[in-house]
C-alpha positions in Angstrom: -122.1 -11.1 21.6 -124.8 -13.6 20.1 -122.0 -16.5 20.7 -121.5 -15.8 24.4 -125.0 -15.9 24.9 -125.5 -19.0 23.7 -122.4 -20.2 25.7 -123.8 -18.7 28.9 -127.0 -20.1 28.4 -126.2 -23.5 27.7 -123.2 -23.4 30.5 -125.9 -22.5 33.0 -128.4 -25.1 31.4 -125.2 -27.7 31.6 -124.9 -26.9 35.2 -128.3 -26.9 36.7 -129.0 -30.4 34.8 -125.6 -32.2 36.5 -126.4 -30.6 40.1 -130.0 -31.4 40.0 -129.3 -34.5 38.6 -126.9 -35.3 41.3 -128.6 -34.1 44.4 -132.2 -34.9 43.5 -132.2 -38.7 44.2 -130.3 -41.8 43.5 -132.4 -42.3 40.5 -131.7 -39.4 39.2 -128.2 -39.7 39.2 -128.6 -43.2 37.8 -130.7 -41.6 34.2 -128.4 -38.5 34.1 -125.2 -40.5 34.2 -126.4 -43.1 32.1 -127.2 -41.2 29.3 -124.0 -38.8 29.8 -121.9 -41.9 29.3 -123.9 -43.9 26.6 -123.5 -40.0 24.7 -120.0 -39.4 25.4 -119.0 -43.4 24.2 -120.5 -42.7 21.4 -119.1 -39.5 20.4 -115.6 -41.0 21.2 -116.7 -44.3 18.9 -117.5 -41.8 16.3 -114.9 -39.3 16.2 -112.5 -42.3 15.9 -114.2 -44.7 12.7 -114.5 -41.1 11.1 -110.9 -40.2 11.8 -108.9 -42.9 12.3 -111.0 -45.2 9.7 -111.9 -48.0 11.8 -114.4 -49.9 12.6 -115.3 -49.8 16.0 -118.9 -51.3 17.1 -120.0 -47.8 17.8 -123.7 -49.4 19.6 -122.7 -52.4 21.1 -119.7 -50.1 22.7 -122.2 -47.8 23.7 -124.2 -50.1 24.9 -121.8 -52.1 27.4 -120.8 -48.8 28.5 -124.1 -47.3 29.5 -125.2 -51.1 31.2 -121.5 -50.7 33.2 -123.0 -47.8 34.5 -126.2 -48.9 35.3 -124.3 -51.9 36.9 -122.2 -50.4 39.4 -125.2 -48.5 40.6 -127.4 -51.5 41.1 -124.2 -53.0 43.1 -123.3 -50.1 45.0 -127.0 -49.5 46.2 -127.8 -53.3 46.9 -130.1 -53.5 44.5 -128.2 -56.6 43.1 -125.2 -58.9 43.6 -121.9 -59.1 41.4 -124.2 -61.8 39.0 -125.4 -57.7 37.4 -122.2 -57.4 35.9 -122.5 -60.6 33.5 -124.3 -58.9 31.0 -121.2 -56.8 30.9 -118.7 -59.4 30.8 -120.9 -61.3 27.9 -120.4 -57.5 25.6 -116.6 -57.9 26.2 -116.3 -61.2 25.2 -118.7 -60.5 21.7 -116.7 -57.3 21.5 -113.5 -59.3 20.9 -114.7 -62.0 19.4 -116.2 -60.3 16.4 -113.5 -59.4 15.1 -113.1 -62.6 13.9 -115.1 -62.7 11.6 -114.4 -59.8 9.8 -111.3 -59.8 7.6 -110.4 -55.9 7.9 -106.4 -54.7 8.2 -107.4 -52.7 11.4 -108.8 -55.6 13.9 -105.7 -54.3 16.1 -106.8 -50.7 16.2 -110.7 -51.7 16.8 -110.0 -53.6 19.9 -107.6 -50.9 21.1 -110.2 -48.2 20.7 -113.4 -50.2 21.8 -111.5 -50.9 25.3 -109.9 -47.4 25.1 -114.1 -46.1 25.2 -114.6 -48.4 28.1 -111.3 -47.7 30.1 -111.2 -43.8 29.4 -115.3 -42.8 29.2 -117.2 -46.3 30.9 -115.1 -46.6 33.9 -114.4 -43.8 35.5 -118.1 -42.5 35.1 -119.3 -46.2 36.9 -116.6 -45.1 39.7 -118.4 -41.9 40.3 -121.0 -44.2 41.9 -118.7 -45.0 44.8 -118.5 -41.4 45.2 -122.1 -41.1 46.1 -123.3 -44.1 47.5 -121.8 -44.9 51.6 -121.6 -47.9 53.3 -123.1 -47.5 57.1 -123.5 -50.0 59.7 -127.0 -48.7 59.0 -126.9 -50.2 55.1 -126.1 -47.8 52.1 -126.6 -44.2 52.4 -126.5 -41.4 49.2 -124.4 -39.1 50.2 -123.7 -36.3 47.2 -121.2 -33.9 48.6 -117.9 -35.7 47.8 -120.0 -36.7 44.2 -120.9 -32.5 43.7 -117.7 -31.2 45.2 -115.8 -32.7 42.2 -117.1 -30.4 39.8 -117.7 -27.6 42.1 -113.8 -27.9 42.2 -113.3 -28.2 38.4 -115.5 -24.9 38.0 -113.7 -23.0 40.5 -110.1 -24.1 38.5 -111.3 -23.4 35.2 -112.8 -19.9 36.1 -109.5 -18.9 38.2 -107.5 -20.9 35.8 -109.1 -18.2 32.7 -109.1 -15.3 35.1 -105.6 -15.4 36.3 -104.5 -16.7 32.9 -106.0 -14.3 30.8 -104.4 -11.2 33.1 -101.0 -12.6 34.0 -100.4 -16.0 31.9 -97.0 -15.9 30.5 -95.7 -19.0 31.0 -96.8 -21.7 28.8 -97.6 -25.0 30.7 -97.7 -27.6 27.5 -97.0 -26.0 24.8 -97.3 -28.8 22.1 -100.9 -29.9 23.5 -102.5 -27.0 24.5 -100.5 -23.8 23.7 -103.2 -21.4 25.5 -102.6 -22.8 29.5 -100.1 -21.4 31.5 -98.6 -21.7 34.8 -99.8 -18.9 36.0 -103.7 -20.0 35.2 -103.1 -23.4 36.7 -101.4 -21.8 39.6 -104.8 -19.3 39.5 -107.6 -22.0 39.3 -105.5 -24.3 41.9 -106.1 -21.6 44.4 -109.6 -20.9 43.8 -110.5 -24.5 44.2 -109.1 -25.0 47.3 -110.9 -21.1 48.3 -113.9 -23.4 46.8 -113.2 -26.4 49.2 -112.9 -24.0 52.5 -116.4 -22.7 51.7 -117.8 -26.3 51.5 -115.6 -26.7 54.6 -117.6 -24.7 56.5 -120.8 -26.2 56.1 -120.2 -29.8 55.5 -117.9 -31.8 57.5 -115.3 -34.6 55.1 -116.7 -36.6 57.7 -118.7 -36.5 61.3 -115.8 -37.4 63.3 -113.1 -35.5 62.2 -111.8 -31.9 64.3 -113.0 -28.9 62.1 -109.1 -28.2 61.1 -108.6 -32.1 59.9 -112.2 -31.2 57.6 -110.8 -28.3 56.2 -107.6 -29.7 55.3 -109.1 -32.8 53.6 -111.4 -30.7 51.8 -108.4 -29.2 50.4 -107.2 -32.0 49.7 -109.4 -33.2 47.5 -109.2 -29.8 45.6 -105.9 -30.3 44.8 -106.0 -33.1 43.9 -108.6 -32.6 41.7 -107.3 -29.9 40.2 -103.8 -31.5 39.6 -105.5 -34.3 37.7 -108.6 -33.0 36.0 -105.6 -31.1 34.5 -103.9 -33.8 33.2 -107.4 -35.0 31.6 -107.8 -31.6 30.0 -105.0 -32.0 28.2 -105.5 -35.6 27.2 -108.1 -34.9 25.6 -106.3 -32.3 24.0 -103.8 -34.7 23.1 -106.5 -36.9 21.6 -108.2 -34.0 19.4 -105.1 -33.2 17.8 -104.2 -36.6 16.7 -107.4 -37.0 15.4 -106.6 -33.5 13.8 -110.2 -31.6 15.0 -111.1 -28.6 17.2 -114.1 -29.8 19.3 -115.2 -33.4 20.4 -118.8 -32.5 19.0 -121.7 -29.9 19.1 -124.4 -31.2 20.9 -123.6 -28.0 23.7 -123.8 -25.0 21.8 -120.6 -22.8 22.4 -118.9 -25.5 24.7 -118.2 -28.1 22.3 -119.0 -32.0 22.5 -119.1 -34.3 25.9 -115.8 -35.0 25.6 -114.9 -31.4 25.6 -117.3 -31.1 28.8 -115.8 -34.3 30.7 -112.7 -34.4 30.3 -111.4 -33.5 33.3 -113.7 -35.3 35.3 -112.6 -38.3 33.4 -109.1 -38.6 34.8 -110.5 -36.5 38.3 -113.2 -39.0 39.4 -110.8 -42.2 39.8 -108.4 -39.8 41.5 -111.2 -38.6 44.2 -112.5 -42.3 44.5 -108.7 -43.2 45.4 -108.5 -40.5 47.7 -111.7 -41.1 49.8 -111.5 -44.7 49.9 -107.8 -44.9 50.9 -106.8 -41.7 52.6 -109.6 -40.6 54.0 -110.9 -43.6 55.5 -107.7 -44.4 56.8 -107.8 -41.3 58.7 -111.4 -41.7 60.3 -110.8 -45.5 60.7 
């Protein structure tokens, strides 16, 4: 009993930090994502030297990764040109090129797991930016919805996804990775996102110029979507613990695990969502 309460504390705690982080303002968003990356790189950086035995720079990593963030918001609000991103570029170039000067047998595996932080954690975090920030003939407008309805839709999945599981789930979905999902759970938390995305649907348009019935489907849309590949995140992470032979990414959230363990879905779910709204969705309106 003592556990769950700690878990439903901090889940509710985890939950009204990201939406007030996200709706407040745009600065907001820019100090709650920042440090959610710069944590989640270094988790990753650590979990791997400890396991794996390397000897990945765990702060300059860290580092790049948190100024990527910061980067792509400056760009995407206006608040600088492309010349914000050289700072960046400067950290990759370091990042390879001190491994030079170290004679250690895994220089191969540092470099693969330094850019695996900044391709798997870094990136996709500085693309949730484009989610948020909308170009108008006007200039550049925040715009949180599509941002917020990402993990609205990842909630709604888990929760049917554990309901539906727990009372029906018979049929395993990936075994070898994760032995406790089933189809039936997916199936489950598929439909209660997209019953999710009908309820936004109702009170925010996808867009001002779409028919009510071409808002609802796209909303549903990017439910599925999001479900379909926030699942595949889950279970890369998955994937990842058990080579790396552990449990939970971390303990900095008490009864949920590490960052890793709370972003892993979006991780894989956020470039999906930014490829859906900037391809099929403008296309549409446009």
């Amino acid at each position: 009993m003592k556990n769950l309460i700690i878990r439903t504390i901090t889940g509710a705690l985890f939950v009204i930090v990201l939406v007030g982080g996200i709706i407040w303002n745009p600065y907001s968003l820019l100090i709650l994502f920042t440090v959610i990356t710069a944590m989640t790189v270094w988790e990753f950086t650590t979990l791997v030297n400890r396991h794996l035995h390397l000897h990945v720079n765990r702060f300059i990593t860290t580092v790049a990764a948190a100024y990527l963030y910061v980067a792509v918001w400056a760009f995407n609000t206006n608040i600088m040109g492309a010349e914000v991103f050289i700072p960046y570029l400067i950290s990759i170039i370091y990042l390879l090129v001190a491994e030079i000067y170290f004679d250690r047998p895994d220089t191969i595996q540092n470099w693969a797991l330094t850019f695996m932080a900044q391709l798997y954690i870094a990136l996709p975090f500085a693309s949730f930016n484009t989610l948020c920030f909308i170009s108008t003939p006007a200039g550049v407008s925040y715009y949180y919805w599509y941002a917020l309805s990402l993990f609205i839709f990842l909630w709604a999945n888990d929760s049917g996804a554990y309901l539906l599981g727990t009372w029906l789930g018979k049929h395993r979905l990936f075994p070898r990775i994760s032995p406790k999902k089933s189809w039936e759970g997916s199936i489950g938390g598929g439909l209660t996102a997209i019953a999710a995305s009908q309820v936004i649907a109702s009170f925010i348009p996808f867009a001002e110029n779409l028919s009510t019935p071409q808002s609802r489907l796209l909303w549903a849309g990017l439910a599925l979507l999001t479900v379909i590949i926030g699942t595949w995140g889950d279970l890369v992470e998955s994937l990842l613990k058990r080579k790396l032979g552990i449990k939970d990414s971390g303990n900095i959230l008490p009864g949920h695990g590490g960052m890793l363990d709370r972003f892993d879905s979006s991780l894989l779910a956020i470039p999906a969502a930014v490829i859906y709204i900037y391809t099929i969705m403008l296309n549409i309106i446009h």
